[in-house]
Backbone as numpy.savetxt, mean C-alpha at the origin, in Angstrom:
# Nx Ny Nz CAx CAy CAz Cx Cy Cz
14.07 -24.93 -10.65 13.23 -24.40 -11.70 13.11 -22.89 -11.60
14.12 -21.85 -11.04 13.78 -20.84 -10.56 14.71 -19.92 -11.68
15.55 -20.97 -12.74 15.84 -19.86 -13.61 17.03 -21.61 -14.58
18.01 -20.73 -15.31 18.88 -21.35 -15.80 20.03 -20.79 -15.17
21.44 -21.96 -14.90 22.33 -21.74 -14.42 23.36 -21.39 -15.47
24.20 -19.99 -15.33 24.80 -20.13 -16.15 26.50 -19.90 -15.68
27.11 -20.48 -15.89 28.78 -20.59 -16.11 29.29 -19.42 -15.66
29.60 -18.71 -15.21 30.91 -17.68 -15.20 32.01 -17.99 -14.33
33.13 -18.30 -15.15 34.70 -18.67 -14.09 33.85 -19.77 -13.02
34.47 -19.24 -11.72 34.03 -20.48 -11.19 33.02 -20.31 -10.15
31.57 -19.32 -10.60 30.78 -18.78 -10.08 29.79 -19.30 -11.05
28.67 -19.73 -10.17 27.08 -20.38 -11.25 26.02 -19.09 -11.01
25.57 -18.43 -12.15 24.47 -17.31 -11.88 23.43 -17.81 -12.10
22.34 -17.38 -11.85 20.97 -18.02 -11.41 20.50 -17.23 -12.71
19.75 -17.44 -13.85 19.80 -16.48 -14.54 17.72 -16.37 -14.40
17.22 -15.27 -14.05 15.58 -15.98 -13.51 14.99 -15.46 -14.42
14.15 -16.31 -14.60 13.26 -16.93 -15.20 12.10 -15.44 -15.61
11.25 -14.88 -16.91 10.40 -14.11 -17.06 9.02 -14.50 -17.68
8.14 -13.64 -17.69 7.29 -14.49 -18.77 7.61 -14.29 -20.41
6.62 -14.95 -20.88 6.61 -15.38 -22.22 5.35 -15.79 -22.88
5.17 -15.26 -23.79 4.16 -16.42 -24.41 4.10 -17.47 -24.69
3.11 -18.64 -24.49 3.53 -20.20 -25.24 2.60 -20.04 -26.49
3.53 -20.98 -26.83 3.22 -21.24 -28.38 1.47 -22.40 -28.48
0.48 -21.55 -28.48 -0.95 -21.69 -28.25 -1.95 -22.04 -29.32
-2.51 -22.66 -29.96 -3.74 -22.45 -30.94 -4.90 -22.67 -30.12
-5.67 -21.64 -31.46 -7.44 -21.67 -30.60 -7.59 -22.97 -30.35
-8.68 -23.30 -29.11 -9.26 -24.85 -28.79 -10.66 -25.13 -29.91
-11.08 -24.66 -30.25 -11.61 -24.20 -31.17 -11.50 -25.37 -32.54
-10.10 -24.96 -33.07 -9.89 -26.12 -33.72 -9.34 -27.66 -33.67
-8.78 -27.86 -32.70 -8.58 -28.81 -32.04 -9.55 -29.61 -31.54
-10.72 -29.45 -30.86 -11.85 -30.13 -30.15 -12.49 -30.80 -30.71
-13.03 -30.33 -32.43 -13.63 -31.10 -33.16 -12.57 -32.27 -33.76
-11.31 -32.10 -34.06 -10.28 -32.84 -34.87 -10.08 -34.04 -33.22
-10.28 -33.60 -32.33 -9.85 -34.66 -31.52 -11.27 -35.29 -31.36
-12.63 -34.70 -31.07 -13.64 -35.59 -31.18 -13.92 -36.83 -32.35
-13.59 -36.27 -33.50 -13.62 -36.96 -35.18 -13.01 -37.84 -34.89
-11.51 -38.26 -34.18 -10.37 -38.84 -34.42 -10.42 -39.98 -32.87
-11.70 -39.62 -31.60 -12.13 -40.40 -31.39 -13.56 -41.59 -31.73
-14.07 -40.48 -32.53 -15.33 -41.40 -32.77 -15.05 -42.20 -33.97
-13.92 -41.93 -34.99 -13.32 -42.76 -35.67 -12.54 -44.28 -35.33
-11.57 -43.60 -33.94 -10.98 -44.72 -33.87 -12.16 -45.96 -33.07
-13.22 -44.99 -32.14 -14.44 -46.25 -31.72 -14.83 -47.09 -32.87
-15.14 -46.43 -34.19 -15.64 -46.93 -35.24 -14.95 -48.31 -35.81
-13.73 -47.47 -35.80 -12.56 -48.23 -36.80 -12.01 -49.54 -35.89
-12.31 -50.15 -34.62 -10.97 -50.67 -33.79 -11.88 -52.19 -33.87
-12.84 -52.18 -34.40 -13.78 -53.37 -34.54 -13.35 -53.72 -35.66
-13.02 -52.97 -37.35 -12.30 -53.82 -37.98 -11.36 -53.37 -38.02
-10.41 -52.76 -38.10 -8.97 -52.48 -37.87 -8.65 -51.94 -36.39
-8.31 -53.09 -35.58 -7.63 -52.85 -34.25 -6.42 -52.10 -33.84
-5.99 -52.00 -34.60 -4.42 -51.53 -34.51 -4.56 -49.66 -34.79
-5.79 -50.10 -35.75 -5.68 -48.80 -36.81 -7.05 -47.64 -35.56
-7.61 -48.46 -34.86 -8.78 -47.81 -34.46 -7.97 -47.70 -33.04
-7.30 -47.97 -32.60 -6.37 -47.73 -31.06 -5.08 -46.32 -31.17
-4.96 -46.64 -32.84 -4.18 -45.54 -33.12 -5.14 -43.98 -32.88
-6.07 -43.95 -33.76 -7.01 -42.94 -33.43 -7.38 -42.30 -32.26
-7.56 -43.69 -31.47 -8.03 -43.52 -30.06 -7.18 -42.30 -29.79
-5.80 -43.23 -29.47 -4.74 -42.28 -28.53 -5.04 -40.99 -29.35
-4.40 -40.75 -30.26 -4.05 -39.52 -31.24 -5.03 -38.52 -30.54
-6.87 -38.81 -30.45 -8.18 -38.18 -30.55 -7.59 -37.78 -28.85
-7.30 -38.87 -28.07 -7.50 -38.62 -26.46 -5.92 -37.20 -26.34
-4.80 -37.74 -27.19 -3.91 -36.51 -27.11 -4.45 -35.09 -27.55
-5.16 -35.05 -28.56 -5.69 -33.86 -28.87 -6.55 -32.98 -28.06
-7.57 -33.80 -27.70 -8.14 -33.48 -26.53 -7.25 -33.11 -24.90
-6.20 -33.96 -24.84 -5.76 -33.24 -23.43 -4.90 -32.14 -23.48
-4.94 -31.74 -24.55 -4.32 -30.15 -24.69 -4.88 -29.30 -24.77
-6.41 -29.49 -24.42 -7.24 -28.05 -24.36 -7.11 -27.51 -22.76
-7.47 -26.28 -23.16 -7.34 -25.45 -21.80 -8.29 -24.62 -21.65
-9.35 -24.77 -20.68 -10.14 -23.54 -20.85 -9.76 -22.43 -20.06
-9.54 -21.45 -20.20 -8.77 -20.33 -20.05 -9.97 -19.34 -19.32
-10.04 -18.76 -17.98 -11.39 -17.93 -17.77 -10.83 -16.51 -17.50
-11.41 -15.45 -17.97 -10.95 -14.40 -17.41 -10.09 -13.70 -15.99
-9.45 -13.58 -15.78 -8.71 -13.04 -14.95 -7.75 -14.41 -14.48
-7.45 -14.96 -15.60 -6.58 -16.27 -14.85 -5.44 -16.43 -16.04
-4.77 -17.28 -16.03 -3.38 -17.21 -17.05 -3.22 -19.04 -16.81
-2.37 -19.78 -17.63 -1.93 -20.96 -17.68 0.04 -20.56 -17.93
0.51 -21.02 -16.61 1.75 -21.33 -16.65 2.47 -23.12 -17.31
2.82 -23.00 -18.80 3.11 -23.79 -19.40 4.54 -24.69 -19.34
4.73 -25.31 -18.53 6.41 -26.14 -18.35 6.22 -27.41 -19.01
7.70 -28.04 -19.80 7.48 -29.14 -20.55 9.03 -29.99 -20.04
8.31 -31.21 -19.41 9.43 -31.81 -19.50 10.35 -30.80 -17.88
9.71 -30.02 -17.47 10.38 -29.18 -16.15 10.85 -28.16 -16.80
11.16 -27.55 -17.54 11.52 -26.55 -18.61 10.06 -25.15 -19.26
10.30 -24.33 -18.28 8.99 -23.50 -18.70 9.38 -22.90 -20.05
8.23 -22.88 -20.63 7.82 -23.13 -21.83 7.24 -21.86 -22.37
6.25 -21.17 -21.61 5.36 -19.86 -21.52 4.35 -19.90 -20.62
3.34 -18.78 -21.10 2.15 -18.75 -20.20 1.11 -18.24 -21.54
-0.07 -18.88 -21.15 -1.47 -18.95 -21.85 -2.52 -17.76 -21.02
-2.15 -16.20 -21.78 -3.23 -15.20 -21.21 -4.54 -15.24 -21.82
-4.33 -15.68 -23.12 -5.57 -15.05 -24.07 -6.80 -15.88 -23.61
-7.90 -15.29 -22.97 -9.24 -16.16 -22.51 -9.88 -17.35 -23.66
-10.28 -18.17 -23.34 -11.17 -18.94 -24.21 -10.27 -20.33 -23.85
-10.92 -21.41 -25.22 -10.25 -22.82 -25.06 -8.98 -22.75 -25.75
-8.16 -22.84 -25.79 -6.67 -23.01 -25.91 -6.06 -24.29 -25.88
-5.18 -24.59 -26.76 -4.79 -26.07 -27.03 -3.28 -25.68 -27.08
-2.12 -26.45 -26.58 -0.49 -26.57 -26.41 -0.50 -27.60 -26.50
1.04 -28.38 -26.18 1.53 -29.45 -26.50 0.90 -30.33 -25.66
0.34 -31.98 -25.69 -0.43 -32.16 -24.59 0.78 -32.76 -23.49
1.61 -32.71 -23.70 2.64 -33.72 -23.07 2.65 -32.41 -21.53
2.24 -30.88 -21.99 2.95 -30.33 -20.93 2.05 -30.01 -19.44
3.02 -29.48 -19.05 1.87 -29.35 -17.33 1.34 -27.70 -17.11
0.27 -28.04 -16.88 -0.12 -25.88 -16.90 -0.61 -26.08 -15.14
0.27 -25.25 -15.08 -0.01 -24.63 -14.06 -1.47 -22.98 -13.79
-2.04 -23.02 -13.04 -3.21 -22.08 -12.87 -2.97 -21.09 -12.36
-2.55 -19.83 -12.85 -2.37 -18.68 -11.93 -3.33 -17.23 -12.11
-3.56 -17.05 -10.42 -4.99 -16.10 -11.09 -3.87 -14.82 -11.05
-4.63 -13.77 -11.95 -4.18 -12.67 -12.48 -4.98 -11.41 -11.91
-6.24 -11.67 -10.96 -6.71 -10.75 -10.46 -6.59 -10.05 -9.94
-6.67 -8.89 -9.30 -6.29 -8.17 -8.35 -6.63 -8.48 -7.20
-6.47 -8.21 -5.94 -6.00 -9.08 -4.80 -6.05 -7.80 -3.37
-6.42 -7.85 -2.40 -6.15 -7.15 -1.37 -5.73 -8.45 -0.46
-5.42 -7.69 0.62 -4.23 -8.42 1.72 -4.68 -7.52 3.04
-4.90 -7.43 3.57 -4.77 -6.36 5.33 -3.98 -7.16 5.98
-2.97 -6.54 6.49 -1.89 -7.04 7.16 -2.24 -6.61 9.04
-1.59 -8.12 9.59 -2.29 -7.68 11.15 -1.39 -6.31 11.69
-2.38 -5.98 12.93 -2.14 -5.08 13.41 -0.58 -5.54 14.24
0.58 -4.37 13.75 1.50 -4.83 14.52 2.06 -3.46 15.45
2.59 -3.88 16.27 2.88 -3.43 17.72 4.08 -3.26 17.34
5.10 -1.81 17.12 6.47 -1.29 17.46 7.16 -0.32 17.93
8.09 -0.11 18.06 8.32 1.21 18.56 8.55 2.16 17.31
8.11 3.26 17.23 8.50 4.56 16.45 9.41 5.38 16.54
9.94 6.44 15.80 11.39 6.66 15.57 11.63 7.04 16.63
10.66 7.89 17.66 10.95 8.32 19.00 10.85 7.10 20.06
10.89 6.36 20.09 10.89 4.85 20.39 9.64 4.27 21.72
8.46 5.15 21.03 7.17 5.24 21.53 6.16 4.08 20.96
5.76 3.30 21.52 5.00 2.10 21.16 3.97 2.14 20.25
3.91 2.28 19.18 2.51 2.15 18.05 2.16 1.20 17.72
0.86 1.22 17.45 0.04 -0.20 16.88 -0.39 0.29 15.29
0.09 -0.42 14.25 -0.04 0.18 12.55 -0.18 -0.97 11.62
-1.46 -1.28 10.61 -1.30 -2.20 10.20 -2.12 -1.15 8.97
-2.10 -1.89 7.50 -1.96 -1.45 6.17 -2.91 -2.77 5.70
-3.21 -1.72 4.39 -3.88 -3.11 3.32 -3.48 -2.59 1.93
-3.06 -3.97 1.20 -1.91 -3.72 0.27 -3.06 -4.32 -1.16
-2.94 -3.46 -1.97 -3.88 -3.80 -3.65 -2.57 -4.27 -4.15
-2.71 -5.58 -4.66 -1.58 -6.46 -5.56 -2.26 -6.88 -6.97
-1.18 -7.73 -7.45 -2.00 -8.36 -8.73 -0.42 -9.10 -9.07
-0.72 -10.38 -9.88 0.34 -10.78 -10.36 0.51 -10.05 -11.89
1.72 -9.59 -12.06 2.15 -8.96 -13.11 3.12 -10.33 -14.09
3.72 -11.11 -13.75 4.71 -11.77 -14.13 4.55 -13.01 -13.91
3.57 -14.14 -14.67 3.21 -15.05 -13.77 4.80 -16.42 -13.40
5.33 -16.24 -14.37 6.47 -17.33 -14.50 7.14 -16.78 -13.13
7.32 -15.54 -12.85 8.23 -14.93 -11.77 7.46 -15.87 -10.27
6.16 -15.48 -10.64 5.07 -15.73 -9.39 5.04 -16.85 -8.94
5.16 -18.20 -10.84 5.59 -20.03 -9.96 6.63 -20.23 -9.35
7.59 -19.65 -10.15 8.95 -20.23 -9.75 10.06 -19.40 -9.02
9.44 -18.39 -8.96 10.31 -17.41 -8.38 10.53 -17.50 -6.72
9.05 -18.09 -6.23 8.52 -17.80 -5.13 8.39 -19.05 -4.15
8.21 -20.07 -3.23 7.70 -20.88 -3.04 5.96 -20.87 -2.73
5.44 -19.95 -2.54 4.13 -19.56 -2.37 3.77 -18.01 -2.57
3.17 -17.33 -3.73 2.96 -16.04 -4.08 2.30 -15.47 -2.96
1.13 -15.71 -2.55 0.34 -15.34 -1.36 1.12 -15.15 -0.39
1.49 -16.28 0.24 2.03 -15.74 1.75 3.17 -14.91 1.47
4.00 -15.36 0.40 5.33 -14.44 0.25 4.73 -12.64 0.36
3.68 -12.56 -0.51 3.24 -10.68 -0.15 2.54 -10.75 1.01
2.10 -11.65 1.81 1.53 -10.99 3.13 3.13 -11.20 3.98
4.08 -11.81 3.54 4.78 -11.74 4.72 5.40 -10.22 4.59
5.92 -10.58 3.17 6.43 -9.11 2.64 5.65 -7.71 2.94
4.21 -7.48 3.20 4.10 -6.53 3.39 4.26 -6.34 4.87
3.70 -7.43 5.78 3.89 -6.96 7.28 5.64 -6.63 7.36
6.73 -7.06 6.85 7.57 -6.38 7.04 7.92 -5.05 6.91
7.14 -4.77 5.52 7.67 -3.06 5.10 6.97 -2.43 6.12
5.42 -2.70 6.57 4.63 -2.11 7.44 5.39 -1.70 8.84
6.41 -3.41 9.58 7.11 -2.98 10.94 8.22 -1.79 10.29
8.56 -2.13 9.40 10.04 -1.26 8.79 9.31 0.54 8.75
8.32 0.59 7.56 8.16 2.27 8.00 7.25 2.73 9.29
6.72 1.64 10.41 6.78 2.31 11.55 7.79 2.25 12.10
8.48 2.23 12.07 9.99 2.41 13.05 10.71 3.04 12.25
10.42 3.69 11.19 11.09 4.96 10.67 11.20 5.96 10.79
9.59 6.11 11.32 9.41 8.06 11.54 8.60 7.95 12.66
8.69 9.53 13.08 7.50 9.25 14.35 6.45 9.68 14.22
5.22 9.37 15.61 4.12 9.03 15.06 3.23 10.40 14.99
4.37 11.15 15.62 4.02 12.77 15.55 5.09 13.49 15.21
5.24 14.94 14.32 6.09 15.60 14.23 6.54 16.48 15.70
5.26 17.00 16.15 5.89 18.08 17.51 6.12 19.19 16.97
5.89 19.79 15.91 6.27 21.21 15.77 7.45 21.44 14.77
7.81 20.17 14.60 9.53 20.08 14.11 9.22 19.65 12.44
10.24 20.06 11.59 10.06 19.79 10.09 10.41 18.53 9.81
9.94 17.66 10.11 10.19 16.41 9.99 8.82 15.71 9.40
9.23 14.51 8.57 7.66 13.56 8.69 7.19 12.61 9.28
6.05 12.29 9.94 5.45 11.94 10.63 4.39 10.67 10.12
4.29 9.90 11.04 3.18 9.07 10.57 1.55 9.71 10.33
1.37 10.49 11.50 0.15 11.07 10.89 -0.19 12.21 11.09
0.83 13.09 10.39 0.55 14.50 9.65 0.83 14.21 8.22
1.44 13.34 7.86 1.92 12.84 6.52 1.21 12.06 5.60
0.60 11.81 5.87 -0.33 10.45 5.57 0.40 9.76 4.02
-0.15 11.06 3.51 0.58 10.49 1.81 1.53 10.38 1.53
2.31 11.06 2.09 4.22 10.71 1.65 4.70 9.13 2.17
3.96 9.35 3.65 4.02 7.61 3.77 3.58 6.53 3.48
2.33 6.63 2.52 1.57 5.79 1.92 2.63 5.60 0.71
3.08 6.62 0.30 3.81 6.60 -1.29 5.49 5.54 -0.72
5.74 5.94 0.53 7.44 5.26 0.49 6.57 3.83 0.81
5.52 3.40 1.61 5.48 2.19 1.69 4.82 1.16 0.59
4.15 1.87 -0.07 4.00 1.67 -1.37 5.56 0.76 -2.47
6.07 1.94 -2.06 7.32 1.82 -2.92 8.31 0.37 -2.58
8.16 0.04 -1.20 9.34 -0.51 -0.41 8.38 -1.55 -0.94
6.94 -1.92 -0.45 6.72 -3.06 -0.96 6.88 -3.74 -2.18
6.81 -2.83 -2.97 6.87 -3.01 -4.66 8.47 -3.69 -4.78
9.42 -2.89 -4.01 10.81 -3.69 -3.94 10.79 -4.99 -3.70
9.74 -4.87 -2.61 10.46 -6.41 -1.54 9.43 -7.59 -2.75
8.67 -7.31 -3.27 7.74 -8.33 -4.13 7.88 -8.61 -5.21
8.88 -7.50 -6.11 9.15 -7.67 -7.11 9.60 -8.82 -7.92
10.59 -9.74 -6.76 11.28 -11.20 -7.12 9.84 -11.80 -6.99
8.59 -11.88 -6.81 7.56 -12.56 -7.29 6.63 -12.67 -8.77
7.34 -11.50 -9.04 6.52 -11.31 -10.23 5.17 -10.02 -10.08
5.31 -9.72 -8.70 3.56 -9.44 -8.40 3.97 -7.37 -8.50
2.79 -6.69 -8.92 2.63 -5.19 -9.47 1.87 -4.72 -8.01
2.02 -3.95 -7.14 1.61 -2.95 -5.98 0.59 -2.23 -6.88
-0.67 -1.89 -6.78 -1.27 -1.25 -7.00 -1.41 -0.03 -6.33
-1.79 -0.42 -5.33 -1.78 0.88 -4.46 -1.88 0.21 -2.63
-1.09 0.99 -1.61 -1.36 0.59 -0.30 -2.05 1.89 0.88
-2.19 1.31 1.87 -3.11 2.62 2.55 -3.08 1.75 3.70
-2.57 3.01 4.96 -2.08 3.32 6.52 -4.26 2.27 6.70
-4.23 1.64 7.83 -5.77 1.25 7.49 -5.84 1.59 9.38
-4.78 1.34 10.12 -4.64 1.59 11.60 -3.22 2.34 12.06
-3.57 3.05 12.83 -2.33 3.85 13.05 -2.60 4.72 14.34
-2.09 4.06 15.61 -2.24 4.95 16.93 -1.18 4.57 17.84
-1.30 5.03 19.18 -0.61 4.48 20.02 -0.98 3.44 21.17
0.27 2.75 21.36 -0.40 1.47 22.19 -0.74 1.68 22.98
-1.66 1.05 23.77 -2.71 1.21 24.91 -1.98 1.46 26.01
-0.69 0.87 26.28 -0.38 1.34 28.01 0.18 2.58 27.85
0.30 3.28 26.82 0.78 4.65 26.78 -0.41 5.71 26.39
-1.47 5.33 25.51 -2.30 6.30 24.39 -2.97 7.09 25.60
-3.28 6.66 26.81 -3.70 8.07 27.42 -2.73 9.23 28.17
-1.71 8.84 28.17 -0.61 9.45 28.40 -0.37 10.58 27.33
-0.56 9.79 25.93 -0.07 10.66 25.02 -1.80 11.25 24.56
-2.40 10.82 24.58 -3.65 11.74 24.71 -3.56 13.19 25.68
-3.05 13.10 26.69 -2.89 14.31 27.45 -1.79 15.14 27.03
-0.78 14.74 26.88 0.05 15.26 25.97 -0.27 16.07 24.80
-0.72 15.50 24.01 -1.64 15.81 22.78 -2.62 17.33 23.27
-3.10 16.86 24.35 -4.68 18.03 24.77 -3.72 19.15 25.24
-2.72 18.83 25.92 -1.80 19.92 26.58 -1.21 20.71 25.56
-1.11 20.19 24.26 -0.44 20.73 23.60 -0.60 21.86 22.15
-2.02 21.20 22.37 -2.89 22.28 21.50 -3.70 23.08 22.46
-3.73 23.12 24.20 -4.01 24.26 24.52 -2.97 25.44 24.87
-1.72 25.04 25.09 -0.44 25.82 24.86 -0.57 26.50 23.16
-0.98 25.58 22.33 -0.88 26.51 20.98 -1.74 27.49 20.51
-3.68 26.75 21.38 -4.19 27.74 21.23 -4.14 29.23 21.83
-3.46 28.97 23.26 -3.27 30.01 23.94 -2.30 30.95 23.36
-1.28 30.64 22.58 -0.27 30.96 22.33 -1.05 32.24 20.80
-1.55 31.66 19.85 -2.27 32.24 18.94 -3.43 33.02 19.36
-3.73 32.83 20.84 -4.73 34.20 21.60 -3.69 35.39 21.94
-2.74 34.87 22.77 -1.75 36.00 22.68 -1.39 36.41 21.63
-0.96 36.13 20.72 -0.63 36.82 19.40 -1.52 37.58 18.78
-2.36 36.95 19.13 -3.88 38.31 18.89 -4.07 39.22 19.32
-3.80 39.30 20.47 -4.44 40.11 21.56 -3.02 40.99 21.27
-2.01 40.82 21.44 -0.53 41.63 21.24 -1.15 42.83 20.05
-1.27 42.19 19.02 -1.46 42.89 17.60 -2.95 43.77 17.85
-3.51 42.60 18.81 -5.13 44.32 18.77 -4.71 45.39 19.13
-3.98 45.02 20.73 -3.38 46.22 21.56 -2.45 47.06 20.42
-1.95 46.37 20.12 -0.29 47.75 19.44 -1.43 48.11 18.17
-2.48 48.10 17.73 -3.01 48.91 16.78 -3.80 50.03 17.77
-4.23 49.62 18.18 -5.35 50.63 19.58 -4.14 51.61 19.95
-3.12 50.97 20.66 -2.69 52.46 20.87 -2.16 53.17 19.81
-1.69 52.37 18.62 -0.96 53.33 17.38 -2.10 54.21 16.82
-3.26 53.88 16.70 -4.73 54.68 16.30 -4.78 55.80 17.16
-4.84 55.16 18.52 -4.61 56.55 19.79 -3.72 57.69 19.54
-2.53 57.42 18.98 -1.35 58.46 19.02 -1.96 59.17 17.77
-2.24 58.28 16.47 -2.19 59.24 15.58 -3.54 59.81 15.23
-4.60 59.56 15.82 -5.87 60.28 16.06 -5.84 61.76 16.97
-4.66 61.38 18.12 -4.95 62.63 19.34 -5.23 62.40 20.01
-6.45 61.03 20.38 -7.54 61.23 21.28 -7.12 61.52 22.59
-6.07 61.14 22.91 -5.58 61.10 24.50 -4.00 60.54 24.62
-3.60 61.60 25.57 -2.59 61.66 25.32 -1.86 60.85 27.19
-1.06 59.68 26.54 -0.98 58.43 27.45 0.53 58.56 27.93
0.96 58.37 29.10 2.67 58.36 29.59 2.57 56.92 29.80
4.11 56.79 29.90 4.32 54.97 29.92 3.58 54.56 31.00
3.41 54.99 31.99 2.56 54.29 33.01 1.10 54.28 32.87
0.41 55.14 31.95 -1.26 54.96 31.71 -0.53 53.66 30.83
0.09 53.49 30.00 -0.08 53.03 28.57 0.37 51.56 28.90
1.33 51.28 29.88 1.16 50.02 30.74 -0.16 49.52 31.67
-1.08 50.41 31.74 -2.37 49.69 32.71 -3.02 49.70 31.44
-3.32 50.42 30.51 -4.12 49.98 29.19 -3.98 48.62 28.66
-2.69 48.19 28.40 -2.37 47.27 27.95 -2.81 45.99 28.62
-2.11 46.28 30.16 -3.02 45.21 31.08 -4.21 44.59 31.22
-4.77 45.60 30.96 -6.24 45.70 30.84 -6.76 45.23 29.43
-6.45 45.38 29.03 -6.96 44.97 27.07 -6.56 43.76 27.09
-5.42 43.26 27.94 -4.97 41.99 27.49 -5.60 41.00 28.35
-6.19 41.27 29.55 -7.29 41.26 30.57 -8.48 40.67 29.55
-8.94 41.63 28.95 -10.33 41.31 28.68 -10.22 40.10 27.55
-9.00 40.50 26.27 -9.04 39.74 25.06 -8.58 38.67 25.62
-7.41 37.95 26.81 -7.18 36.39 26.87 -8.02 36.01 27.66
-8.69 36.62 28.74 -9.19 35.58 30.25 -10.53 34.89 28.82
-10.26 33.41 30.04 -11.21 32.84 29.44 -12.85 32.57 29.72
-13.40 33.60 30.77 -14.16 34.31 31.45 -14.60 35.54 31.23
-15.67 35.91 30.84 -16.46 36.89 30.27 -16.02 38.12 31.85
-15.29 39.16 31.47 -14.56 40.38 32.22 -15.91 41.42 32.45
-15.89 41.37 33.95 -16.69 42.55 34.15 -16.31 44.24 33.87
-17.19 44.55 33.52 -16.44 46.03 33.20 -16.86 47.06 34.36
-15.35 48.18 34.29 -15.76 49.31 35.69 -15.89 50.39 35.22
-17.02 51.31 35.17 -17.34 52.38 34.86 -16.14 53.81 35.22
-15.47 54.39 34.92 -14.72 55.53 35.97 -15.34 56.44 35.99
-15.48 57.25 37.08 -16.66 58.53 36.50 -15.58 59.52 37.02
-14.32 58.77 37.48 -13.49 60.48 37.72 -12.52 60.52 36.87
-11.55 61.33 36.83 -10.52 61.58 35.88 -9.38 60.48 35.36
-8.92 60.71 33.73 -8.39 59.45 33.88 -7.42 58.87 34.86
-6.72 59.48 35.44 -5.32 59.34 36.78 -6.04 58.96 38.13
-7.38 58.85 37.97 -7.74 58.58 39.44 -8.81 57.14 39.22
């Protein structure tokens, strides 16, 4: 039931299956014509038996073709094994009664997928799990396409989830690359995307997905915690020196072109020392008064 087979040479194509509308009237009018057509045939089967059994059935067929239809739900219509359409429009709804409706909700849907354990592109152990906004878009895709809509997107998403952690790593390092979490959104958008691939043969629309856990595994995370601390005090240090470089080379360029004092490479190397002394230590620098000349 997952589509029609069709012929080519000596190859059978699966041709699958979409939605459709079925061919529907309001319940509306039907309910009363099948109530009338039983309380007739009750009436009628005391003197015309034949004629009041006819009614019966007719009233009880009319009646089993209503459908009450509730918001956020759809009726998948097959006749005879042959889908037929699907019943969106809310309210009571009447089809052929012979056929079988299937119930498919149309709501929107979250999923959190478990936390899974892999290695990352640097082949460093992460723990990353996601929660995926779905909805069935296609319900005919969603019966027959699928053997179970639900589990098929939770399986489908924990896959894309192991697939883009083991794509990138879970840090850049300095390097132009993307990362699991300096990136956040570029990777929300490809896993987004991949799921929407892998679900599509369901029928079902990705709304939107989002990183919900994302670290490193425990026999490593304090390892890479120190790593981490080591590495933004190398950067902060690194951006103190760069400071301190640029105070100094203005101080003495002010010096030269003011006059104030006139410095040989060897004063102008203990200046520097000294300035660079006070601006990196990370210890408040005592200061020494000179009261004799500057060379002494």
């Amino acid at each position: 039931m997952a589509g029609t087979a069709v012929t080519m040479g000596m190859a059978a194509v699966d041709v699958p299956i979409s939605e459709k509308k079925a061919n529907d009237l309001p319940g509306a009018l039907a309910l009363p014509v099948g109530l009338a057509l039983v309380a007739g045939g009750a009436a009628a089967i005391a003197v015309v038996p034949l004629l009041g059994v006819v009614l019966l059935l007719a009233g009880a067929l009319a009646l089993a073709g209503l459908n009450a239809v509730a918001p956020g739900q759809a009726r998948v219509v097959t006749l005879f094994g042959r889908y037929v359409g699907t019943i969106r429009v809310n309210g009571l709804r009447w089809v052929n009664p012979f056929t079988k409706r299937h119930r498919v909700s149309t709501r929107i849907r979250n999923h959190e997928t478990a936390t899974s354990k892999v290695n990352d592109a640097d082949g460093n152990p992460i723990e990353m799990a996601a929660v995926v906004v779905w909805q069935v878009a296609d319900t005919a895709k969603a019966v027959y396409g699928v053997e179970n809509v639900v589990a098929f997107v939770a399986t489908q998403a924990e896959t894309a989830v192991r697939h883009v952690a083991g794509s990138y790593p879970y840090d850049a390092r300095g390097q132009e690359r993307l990362s699991l979490r300096e990136n956040a959104d570029e990777i929300t958008s490809r896993l987004s995307a991949e799921i929407a691939e892998r679900v599509a043969a369901a029928g079902v629309h990705v709304v939107e997905s989002r990183i919900t856990r994302l670290s490193y595994a425990p026999e490593i995370a304090q390892v890479m915690l120190r790593r981490q601390q080591a590495e933004a005090v190398v950067d902060a240090r690194r951006r103190l020196v760069d400071g301190a470089v640029g105070m100094v080379r203005q101080a003495l360029e002010q010096l030269t072109e003011q006059g104030l004092v006139d410095l040989d490479e060897e004063r102008k190397a203990a200046m520097v020392s000294n300035l660079l002394v006070v601006l990196c230590s990370e210890s408040a620098t005592q200061p020494v008064v000179n009261t004799g000349t500057l060379y002494q």
